[in-house]
PyMOL Python script that loads the backbone (N, CA, C, O; Angstrom):
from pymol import cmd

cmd.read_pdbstr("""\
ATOM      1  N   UNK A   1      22.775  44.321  12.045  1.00  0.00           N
ATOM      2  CA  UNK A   1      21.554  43.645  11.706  1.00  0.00           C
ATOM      3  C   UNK A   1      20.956  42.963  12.943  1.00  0.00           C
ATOM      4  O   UNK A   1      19.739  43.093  13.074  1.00  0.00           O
ATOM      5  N   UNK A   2      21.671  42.199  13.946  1.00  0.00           N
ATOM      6  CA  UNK A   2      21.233  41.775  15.017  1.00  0.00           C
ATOM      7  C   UNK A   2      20.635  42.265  16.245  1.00  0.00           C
ATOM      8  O   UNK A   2      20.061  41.700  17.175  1.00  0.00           O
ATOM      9  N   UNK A   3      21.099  44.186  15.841  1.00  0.00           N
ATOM     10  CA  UNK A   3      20.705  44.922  16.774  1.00  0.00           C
ATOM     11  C   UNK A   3      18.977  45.373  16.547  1.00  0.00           C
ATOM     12  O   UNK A   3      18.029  45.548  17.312  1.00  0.00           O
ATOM     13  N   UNK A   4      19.254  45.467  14.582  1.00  0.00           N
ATOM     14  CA  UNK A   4      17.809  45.587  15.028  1.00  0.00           C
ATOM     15  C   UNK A   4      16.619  44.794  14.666  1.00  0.00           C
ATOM     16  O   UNK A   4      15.488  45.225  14.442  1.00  0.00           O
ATOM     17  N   UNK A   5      17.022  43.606  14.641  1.00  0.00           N
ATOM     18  CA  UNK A   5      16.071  42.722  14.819  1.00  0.00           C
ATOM     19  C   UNK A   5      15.682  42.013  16.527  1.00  0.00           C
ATOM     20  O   UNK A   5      14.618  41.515  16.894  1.00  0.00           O
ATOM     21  N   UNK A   6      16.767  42.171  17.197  1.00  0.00           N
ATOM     22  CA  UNK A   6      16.736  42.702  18.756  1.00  0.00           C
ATOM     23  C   UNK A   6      15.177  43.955  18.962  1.00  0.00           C
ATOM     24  O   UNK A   6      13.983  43.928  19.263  1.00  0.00           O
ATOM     25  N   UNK A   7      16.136  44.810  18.598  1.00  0.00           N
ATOM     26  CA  UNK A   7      15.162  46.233  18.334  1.00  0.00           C
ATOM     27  C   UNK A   7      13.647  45.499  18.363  1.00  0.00           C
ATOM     28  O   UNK A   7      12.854  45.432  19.302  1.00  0.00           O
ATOM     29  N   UNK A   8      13.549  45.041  17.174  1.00  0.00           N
ATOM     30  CA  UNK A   8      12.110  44.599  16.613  1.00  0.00           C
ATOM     31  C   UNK A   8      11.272  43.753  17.289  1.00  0.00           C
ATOM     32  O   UNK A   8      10.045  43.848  17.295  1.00  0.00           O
ATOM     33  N   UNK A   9      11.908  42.944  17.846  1.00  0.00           N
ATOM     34  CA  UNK A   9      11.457  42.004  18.803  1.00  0.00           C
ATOM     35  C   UNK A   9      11.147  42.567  20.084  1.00  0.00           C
ATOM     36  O   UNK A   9      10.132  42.120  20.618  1.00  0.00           O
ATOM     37  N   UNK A  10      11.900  43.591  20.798  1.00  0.00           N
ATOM     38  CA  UNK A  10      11.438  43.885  21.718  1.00  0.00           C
ATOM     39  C   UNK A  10      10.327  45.036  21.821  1.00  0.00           C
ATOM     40  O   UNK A  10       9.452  45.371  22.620  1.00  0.00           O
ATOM     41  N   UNK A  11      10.611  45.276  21.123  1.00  0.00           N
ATOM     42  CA  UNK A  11       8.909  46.707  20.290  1.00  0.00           C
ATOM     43  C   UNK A  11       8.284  45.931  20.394  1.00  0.00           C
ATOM     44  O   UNK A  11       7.640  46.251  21.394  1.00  0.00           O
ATOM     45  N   UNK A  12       7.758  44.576  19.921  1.00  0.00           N
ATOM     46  CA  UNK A  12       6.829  43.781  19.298  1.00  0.00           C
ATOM     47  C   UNK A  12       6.605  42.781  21.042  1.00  0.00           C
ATOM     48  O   UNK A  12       5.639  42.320  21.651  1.00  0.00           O
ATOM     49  N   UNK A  13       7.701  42.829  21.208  1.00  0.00           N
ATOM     50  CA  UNK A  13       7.130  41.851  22.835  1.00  0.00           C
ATOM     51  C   UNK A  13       6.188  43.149  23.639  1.00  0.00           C
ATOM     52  O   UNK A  13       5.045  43.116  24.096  1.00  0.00           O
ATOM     53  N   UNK A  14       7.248  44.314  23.580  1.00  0.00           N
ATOM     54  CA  UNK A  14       6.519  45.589  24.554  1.00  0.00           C
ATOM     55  C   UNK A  14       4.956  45.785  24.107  1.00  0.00           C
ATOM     56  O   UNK A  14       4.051  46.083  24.886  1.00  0.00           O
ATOM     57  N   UNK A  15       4.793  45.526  22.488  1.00  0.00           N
ATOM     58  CA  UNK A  15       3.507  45.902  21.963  1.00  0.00           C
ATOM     59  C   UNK A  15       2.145  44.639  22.912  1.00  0.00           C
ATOM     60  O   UNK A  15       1.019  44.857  23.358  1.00  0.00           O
ATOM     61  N   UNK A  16       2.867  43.587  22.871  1.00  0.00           N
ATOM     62  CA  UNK A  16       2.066  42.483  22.915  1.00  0.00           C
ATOM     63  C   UNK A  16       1.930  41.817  24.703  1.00  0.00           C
ATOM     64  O   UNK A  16       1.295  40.925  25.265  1.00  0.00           O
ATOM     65  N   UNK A  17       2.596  42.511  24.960  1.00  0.00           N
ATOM     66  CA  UNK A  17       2.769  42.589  27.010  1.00  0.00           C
ATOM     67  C   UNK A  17       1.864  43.712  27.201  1.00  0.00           C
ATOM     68  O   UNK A  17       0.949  43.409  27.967  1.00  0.00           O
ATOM     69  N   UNK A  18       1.779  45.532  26.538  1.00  0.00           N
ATOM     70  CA  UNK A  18       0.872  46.082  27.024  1.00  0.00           C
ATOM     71  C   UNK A  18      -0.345  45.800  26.444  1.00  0.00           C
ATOM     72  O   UNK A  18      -1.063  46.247  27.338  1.00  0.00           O
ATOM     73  N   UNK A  19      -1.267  45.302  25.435  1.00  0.00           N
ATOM     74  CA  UNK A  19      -1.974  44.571  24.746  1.00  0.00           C
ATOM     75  C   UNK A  19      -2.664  43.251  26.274  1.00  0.00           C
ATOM     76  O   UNK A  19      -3.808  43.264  26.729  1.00  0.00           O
ATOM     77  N   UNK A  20      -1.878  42.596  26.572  1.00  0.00           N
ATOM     78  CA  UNK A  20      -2.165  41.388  27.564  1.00  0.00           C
ATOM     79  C   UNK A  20      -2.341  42.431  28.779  1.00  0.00           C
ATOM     80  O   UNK A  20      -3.442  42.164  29.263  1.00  0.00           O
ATOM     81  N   UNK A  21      -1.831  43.368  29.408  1.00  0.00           N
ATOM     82  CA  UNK A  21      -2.014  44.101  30.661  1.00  0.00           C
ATOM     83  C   UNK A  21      -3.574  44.820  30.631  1.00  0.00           C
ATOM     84  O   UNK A  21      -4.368  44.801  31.572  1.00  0.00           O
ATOM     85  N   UNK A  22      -3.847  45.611  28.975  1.00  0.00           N
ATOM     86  CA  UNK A  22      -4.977  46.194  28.653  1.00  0.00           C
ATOM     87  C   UNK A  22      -6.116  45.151  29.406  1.00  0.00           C
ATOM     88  O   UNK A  22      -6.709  45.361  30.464  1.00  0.00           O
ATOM     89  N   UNK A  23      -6.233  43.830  28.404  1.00  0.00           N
ATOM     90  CA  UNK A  23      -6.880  42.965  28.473  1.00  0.00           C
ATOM     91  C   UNK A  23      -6.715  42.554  30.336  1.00  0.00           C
ATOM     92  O   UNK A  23      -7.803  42.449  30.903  1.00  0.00           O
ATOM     93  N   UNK A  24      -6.120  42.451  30.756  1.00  0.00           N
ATOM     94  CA  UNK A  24      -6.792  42.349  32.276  1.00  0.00           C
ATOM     95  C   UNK A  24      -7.336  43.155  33.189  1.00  0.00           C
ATOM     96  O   UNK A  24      -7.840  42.870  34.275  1.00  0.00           O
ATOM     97  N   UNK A  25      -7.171  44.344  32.579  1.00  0.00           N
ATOM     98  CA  UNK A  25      -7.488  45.529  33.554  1.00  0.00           C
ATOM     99  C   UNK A  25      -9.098  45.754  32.654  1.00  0.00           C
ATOM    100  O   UNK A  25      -9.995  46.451  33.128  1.00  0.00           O
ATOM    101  N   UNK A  26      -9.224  45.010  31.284  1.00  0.00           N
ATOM    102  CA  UNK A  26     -10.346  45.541  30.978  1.00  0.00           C
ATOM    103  C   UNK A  26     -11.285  44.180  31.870  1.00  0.00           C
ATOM    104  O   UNK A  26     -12.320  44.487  32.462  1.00  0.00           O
ATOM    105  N   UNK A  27     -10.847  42.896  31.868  1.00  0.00           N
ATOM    106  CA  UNK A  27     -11.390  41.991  32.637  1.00  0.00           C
ATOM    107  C   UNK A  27     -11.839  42.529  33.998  1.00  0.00           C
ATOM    108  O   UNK A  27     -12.953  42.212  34.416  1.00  0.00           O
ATOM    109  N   UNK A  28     -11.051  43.311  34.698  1.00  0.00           N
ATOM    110  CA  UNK A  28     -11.567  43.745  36.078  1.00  0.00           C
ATOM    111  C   UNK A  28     -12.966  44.469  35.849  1.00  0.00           C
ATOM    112  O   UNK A  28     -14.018  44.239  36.446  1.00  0.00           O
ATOM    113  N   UNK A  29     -12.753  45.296  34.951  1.00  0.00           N
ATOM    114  CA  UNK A  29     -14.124  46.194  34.607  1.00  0.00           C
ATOM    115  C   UNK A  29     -15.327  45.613  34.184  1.00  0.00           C
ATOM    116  O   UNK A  29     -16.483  46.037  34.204  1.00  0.00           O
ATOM    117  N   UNK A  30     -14.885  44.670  33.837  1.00  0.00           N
ATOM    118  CA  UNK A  30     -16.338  43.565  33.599  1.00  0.00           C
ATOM    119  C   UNK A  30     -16.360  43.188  34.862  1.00  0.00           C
ATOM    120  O   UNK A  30     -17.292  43.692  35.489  1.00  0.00           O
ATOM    121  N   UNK A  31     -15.833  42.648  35.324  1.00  0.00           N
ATOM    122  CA  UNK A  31     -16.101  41.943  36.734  1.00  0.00           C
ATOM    123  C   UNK A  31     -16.931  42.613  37.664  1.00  0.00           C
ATOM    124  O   UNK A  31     -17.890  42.257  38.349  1.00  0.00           O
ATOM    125  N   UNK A  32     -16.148  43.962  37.471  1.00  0.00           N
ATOM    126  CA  UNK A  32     -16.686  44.820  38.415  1.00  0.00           C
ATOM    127  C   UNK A  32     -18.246  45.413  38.070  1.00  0.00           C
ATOM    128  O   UNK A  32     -19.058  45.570  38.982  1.00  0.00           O
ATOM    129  N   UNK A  33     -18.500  45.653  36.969  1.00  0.00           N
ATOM    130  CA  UNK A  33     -19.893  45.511  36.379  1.00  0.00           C
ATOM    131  C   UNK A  33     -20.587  44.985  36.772  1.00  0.00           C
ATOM    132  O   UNK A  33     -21.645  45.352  37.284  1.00  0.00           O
ATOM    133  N   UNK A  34     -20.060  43.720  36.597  1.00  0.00           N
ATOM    134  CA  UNK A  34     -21.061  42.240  36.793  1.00  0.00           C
ATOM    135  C   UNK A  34     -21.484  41.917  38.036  1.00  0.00           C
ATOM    136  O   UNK A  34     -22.548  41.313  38.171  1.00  0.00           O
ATOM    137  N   UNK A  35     -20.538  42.353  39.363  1.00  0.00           N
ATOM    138  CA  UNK A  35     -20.925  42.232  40.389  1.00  0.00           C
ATOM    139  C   UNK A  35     -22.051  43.676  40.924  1.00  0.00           C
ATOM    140  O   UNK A  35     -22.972  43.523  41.726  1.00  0.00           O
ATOM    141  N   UNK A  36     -21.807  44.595  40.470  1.00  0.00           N
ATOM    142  CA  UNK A  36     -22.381  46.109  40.554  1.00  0.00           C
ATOM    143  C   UNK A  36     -24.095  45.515  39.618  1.00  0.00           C
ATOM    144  O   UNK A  36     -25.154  46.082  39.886  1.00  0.00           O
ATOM    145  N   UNK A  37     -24.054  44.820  38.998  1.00  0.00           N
ATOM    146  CA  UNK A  37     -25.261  44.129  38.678  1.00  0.00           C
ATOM    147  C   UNK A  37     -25.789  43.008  39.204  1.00  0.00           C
ATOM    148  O   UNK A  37     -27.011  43.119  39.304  1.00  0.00           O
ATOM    149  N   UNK A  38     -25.426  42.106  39.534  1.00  0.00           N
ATOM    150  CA  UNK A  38     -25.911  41.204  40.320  1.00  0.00           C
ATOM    151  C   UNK A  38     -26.412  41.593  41.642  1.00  0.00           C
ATOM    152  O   UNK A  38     -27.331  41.042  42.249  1.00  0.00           O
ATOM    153  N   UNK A  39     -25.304  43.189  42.254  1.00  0.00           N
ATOM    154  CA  UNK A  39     -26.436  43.166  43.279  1.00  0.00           C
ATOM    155  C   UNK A  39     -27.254  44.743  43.502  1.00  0.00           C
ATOM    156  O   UNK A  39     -27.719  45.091  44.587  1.00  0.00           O
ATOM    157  N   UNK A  40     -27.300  45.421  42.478  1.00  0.00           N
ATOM    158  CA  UNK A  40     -28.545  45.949  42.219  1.00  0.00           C
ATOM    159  C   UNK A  40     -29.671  44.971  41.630  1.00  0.00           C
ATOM    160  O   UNK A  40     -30.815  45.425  41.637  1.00  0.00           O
ATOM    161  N   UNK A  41     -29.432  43.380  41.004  1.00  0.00           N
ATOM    162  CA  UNK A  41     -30.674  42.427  40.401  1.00  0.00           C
ATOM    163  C   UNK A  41     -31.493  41.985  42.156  1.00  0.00           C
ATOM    164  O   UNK A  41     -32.654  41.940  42.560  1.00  0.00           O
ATOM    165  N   UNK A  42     -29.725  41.658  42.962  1.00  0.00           N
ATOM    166  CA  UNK A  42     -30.462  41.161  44.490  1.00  0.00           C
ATOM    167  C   UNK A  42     -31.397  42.041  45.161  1.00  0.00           C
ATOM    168  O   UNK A  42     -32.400  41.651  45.759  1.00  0.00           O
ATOM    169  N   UNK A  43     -30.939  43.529  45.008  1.00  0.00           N
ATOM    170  CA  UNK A  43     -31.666  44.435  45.995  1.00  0.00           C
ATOM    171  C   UNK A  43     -32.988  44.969  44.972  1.00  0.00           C
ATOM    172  O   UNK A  43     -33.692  45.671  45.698  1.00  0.00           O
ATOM    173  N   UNK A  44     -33.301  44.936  44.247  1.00  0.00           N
ATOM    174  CA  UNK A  44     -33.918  45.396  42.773  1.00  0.00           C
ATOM    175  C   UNK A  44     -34.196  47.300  42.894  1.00  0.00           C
ATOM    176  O   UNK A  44     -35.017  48.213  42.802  1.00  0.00           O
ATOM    177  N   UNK A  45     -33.265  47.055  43.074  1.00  0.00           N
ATOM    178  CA  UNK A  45     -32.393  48.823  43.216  1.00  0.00           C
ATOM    179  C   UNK A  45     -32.696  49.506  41.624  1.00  0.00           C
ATOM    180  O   UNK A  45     -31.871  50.295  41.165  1.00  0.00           O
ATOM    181  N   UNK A  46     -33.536  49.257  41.090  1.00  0.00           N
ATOM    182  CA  UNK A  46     -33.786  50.178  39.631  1.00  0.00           C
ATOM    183  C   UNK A  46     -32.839  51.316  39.643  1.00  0.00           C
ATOM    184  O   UNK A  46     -31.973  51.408  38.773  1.00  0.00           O
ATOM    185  N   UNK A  47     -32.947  52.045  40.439  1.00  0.00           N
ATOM    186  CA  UNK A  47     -32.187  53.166  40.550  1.00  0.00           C
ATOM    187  C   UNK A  47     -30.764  52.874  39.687  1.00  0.00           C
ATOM    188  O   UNK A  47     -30.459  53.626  38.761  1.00  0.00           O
ATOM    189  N   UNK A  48     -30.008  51.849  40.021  1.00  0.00           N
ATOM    190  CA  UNK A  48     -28.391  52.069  39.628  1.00  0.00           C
ATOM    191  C   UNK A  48     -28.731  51.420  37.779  1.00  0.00           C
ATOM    192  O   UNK A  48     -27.682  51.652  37.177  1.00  0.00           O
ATOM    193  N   UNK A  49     -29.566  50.876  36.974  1.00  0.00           N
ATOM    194  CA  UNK A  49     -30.067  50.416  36.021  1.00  0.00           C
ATOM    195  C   UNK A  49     -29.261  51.697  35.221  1.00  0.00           C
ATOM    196  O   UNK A  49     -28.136  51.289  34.934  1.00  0.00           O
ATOM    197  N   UNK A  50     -29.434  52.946  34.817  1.00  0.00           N
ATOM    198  CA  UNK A  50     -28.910  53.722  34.337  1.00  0.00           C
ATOM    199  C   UNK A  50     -27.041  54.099  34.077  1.00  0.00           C
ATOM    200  O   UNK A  50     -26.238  54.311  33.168  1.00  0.00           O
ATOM    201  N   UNK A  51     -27.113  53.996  35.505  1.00  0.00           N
ATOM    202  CA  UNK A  51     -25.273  54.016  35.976  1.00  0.00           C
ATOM    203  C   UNK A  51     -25.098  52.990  35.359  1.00  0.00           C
ATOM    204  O   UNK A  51     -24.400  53.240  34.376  1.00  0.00           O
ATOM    205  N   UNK A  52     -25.436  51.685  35.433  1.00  0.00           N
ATOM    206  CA  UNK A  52     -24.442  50.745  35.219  1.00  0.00           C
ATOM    207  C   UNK A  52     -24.682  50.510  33.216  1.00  0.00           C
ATOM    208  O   UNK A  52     -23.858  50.007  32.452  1.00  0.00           O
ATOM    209  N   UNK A  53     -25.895  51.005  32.903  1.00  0.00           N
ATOM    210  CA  UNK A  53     -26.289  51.377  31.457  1.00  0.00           C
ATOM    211  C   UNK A  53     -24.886  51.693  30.142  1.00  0.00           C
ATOM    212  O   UNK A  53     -24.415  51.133  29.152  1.00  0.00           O
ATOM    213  N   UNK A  54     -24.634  53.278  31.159  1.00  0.00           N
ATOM    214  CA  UNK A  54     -23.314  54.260  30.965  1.00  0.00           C
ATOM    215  C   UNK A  54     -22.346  53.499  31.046  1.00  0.00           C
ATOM    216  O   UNK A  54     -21.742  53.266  29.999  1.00  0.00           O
ATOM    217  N   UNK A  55     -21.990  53.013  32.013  1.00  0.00           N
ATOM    218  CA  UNK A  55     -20.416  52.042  32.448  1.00  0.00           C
ATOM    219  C   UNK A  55     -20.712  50.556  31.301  1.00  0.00           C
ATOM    220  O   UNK A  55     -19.663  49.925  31.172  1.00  0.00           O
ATOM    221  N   UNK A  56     -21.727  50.028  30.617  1.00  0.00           N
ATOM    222  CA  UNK A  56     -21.755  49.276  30.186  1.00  0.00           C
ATOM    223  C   UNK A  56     -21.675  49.716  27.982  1.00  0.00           C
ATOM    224  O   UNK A  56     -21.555  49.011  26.980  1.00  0.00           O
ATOM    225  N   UNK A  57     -21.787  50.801  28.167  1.00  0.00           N
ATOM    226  CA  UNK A  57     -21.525  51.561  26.811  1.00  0.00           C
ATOM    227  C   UNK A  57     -20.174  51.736  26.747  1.00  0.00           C
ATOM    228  O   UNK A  57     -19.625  51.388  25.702  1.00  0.00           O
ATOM    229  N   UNK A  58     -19.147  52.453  28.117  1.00  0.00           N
ATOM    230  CA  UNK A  58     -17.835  52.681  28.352  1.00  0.00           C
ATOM    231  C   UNK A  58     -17.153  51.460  27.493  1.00  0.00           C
ATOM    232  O   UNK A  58     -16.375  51.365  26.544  1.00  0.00           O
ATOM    233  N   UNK A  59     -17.957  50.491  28.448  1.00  0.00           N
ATOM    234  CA  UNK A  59     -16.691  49.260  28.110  1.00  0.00           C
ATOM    235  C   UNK A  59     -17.122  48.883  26.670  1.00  0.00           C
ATOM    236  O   UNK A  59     -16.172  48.366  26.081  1.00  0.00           O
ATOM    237  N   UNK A  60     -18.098  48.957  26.003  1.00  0.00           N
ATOM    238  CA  UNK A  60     -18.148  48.250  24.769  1.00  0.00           C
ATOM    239  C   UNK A  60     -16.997  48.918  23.679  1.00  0.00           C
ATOM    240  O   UNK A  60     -16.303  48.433  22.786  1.00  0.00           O
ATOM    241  N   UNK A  61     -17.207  50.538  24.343  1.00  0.00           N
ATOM    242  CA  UNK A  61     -16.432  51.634  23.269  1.00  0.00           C
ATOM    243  C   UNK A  61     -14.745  51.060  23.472  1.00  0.00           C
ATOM    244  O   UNK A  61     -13.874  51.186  22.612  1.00  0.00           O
ATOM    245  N   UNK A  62     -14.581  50.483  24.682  1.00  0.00           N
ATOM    246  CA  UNK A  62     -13.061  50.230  24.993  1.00  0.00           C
ATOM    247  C   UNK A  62     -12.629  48.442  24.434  1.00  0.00           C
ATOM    248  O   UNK A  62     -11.645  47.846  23.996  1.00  0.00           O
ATOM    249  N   UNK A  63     -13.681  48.223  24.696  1.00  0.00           N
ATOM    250  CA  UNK A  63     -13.754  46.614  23.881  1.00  0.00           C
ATOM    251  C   UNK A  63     -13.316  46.803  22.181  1.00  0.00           C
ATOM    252  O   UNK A  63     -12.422  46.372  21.454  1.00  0.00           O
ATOM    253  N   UNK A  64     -14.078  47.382  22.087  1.00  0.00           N
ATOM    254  CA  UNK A  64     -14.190  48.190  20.146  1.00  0.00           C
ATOM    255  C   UNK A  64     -12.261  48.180  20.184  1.00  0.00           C
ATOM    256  O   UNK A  64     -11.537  47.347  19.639  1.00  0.00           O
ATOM    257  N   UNK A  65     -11.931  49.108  20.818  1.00  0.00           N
ATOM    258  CA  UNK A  65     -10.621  49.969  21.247  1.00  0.00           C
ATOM    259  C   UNK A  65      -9.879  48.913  21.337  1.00  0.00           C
ATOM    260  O   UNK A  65      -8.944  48.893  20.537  1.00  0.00           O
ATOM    261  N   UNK A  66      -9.954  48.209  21.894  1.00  0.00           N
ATOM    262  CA  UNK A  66      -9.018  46.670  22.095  1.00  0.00           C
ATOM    263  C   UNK A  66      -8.729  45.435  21.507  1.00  0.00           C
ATOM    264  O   UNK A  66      -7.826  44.626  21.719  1.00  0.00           O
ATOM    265  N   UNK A  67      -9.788  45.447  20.630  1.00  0.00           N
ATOM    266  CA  UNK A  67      -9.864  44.472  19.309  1.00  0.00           C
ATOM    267  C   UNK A  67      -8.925  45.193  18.147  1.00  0.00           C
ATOM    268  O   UNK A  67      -7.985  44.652  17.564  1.00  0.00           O
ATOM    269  N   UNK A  68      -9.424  46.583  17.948  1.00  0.00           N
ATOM    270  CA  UNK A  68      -8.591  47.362  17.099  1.00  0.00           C
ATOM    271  C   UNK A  68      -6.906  47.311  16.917  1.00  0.00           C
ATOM    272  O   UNK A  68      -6.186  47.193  15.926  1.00  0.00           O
ATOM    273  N   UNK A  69      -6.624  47.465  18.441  1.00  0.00           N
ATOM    274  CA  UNK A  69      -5.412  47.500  18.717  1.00  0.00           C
ATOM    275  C   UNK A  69      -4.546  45.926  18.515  1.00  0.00           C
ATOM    276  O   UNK A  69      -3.465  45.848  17.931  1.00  0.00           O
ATOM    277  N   UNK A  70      -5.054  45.099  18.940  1.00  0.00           N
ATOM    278  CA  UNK A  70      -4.958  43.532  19.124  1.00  0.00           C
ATOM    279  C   UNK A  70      -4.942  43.479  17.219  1.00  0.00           C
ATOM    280  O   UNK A  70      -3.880  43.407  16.601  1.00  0.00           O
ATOM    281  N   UNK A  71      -6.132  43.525  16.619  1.00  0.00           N
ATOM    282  CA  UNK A  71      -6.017  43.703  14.796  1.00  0.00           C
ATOM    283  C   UNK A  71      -4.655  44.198  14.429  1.00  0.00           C
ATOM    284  O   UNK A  71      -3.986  43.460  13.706  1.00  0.00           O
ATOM    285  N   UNK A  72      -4.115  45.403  14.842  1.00  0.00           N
ATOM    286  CA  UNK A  72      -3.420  46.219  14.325  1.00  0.00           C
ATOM    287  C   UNK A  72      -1.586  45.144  14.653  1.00  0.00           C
ATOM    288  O   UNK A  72      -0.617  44.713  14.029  1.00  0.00           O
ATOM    289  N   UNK A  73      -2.035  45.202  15.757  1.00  0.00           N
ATOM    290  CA  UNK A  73      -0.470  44.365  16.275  1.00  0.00           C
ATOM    291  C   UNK A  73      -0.412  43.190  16.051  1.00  0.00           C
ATOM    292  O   UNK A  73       0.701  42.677  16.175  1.00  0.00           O
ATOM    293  N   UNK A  74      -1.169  42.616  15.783  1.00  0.00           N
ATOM    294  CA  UNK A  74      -1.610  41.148  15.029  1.00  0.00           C
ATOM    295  C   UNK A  74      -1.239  40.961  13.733  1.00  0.00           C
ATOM    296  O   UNK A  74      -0.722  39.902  13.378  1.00  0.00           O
ATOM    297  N   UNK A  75      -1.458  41.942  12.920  1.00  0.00           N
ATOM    298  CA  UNK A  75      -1.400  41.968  11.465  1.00  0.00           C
ATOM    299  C   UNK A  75      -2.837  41.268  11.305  1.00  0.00           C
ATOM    300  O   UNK A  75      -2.844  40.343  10.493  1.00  0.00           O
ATOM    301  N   UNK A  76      -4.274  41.604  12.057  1.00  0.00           N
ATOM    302  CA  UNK A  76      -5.041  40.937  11.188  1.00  0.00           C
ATOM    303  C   UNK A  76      -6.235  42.054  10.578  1.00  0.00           C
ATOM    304  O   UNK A  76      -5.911  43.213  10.322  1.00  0.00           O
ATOM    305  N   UNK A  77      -7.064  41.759  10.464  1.00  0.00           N
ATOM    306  CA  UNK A  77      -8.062  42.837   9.960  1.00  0.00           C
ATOM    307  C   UNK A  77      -8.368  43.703  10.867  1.00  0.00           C
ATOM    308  O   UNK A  77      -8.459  43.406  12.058  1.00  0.00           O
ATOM    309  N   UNK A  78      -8.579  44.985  10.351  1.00  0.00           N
ATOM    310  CA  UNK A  78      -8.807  46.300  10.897  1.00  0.00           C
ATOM    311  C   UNK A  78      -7.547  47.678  10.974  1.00  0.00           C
ATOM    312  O   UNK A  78      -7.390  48.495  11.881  1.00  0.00           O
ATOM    313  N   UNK A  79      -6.685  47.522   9.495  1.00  0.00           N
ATOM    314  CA  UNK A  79      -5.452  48.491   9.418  1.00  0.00           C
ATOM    315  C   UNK A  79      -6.270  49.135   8.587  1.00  0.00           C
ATOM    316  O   UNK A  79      -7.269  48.716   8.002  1.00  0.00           O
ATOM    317  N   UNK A  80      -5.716  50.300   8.580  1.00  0.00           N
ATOM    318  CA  UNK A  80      -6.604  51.694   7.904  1.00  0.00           C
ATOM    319  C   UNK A  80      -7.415  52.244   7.989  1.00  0.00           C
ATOM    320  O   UNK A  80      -7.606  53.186   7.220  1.00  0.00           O
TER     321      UNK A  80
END
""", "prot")
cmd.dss("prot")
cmd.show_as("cartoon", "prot")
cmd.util.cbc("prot")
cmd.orient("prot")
């Protein structure tokens, strides 16, 4: 019994460590956005307005993706 509640716990730490790793690597991608916008706003580079459009749909679809997952390992809304 101790083994697998061991077991369980460490599934559930592994679940909730790659969950926290997601979440910073998705933080970089904002960052990196945000600066990729601030200085196409400095140079008023219209041009990159599109690119960063696309990369700003990416992340919402992966945001979506990350709440889901976070719901799911959480036990809160969004199973099924």
């Amino acid at each position: 019994m101790l083994e697998l509640s061991a077991s369980l716990f460490g599934g559930t730490f592994g679940l909730v460590l790659g969950l926290i790793l997601q979440g910073r690597a998705f933080a970089a991608r904002i960052e990196k956005v945000r600066k990729e916008t601030e200085e196409a706003w400095s140079r008023q580079d219209w041009s990159k307005l599109p690119i960063l459009a696309a990369e700003l749909e990416g992340l919402e679809k992966d945001a979506k993706s990350l709440i889901g997952q976070a719901q799911r390992i959480l036990g809160g809304r969004g199973r099924g």
